[in-house]
N, C-alpha and C positions, 0 to 999 in steps of 0.2 A: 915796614917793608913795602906795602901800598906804596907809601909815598917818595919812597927811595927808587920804585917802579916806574913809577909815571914820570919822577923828575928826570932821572934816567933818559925815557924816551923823549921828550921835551928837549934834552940836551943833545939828544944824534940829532932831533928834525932840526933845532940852530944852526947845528955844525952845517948838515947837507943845503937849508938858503943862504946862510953867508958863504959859505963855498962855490956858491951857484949849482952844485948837483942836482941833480934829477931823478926823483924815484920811478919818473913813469915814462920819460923818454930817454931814448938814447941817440943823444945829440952825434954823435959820429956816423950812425946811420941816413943823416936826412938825405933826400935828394932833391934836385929842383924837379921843380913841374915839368913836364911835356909842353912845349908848344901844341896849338890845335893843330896846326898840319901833321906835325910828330905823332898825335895822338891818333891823329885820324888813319896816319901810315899805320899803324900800331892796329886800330882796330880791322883796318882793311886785311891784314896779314894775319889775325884771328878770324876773318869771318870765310876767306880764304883757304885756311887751314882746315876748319871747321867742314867746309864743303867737300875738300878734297878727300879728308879721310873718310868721313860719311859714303861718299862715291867708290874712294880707295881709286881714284884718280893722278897717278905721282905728278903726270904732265899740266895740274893745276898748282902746283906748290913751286912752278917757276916764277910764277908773277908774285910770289912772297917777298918783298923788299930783304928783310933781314937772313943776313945768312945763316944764322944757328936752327933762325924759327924755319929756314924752308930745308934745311939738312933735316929735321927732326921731322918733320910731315913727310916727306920723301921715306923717311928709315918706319917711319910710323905705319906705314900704307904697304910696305914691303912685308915687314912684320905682320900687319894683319894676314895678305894674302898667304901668307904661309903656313901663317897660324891656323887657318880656316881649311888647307892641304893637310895639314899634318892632324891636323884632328880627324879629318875627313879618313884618312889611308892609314897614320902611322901604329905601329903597334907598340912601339916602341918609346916611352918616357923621355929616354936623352935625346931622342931628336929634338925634344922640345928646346935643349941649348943653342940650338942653332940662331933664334930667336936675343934678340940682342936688350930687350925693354924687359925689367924684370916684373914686371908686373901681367904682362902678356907670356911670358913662362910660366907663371905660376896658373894662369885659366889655362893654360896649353896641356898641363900636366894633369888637372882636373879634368877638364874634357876627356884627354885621353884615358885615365883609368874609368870613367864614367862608361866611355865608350866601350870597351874594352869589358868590364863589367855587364854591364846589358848586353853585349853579344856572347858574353858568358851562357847567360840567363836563358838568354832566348833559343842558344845551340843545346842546353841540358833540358828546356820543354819540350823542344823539338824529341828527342831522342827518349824523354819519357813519354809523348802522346805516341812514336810510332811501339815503343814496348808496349803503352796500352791498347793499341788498337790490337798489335800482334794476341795477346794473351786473351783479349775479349773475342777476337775470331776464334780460336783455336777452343777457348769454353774451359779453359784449367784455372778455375777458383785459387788454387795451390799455388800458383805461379804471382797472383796479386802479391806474394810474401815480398817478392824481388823488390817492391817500391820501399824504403825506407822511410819514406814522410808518407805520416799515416792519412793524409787526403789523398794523395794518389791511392793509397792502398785502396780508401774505400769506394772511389772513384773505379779503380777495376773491376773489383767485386759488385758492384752495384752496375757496372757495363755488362757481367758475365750474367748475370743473375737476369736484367733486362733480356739480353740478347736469348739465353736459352727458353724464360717463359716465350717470347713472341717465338723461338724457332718450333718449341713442344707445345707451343696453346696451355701450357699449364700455369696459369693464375696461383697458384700457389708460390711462386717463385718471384712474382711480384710483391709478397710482403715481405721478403728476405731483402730487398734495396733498401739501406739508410734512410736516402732522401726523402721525405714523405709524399713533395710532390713527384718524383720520378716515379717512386711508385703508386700514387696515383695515376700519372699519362700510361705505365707498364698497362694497367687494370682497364684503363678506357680505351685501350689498343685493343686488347681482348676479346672486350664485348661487341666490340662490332663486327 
């Protein structure tokens, strides 16, 4: 069987050099070379491009010889700027369609739930640090229950507990704080 294997292969690789085929090029693909002025057009109108979108310049994508390459830096630089508004402001996901390069839609939708997300975040601390301030003034231990993530919980109780030894001078109420070092500075508040 080996050798009805190998003869086998032996007999396609014949077949494909007297045929002239090719296992590793594909002759209907070639192109000629570029002239060096060509080439150099060609690099000028990449480094060109390169500058403009970098900048986000559209009025440098005029001097791009090729029409598709200076359509595309033009549309690429419009997209950016958009992109970097809509991220900035939008709340909204489908505005990211607006945006014509799918590739700059897809960080547009990124960004924006990211953003979106972190102003989440940052509006629900807010609105837990003024409930704990609230509860820590007022001195209702009973009221820490309200936090349902148990760091803030211990976080209020360890403010109430602070706040009432320094407002009573009673040191005893500083070993009721979690924190070890909190309550230690409660204790060194104290003594002086």
């Amino acid at each position: 069987m080996k050798k009805f294997t190998t003869f086998g292969l032996i007999s396609i690789l014949f077949v494909f050099v007297v045929s002239g085929c090719s296992l590793f090029k594909d002759e209907s693909k070639t192109t000629t070379p570029l002239s060096n002025k060509e080439f150099q057009a060609v690099s000028m109108d990449q480094e060109v491009y390169q500058n403009a979108v970098s900048i986000l310049d559209s009025k440098l994508c005029n001097s791009i010889k090729d029409k598709d390459f200076k359509t595309d830096c033009v549309t690429m630089i419009q997209d950016k700027k958009l992109l970097a508004e809509l991220v900035e402001k939008s709340e909204n996901l489908s505005d990211c369609e607006q945006l014509t390069i799918s590739e700059l839609k897809e960080i547009c939708s990124a960004k924006i739930e990211n953003r979106i997300k972190i102003d989440k975040d940052q509006a629900e601390t807010q609105e837990r640090n003024l409930l704990l301030g609230k509860i820590i003034k007022e001195g209702d231990i009973g009221k820490c229950k309200e936090f349902e993530d148990k760091m803030w919980e211990s976080l209020c109780e360890d403010g109430v507990y602070r706040k009432k030894a320094l407002d009573t001078k009673d040191k005893t109420l500083c070993a009721k704080i979690s924190n070890e070092t909190d309550a230690q500075v409660c204790e060194d508040l104290l003594v002086k």
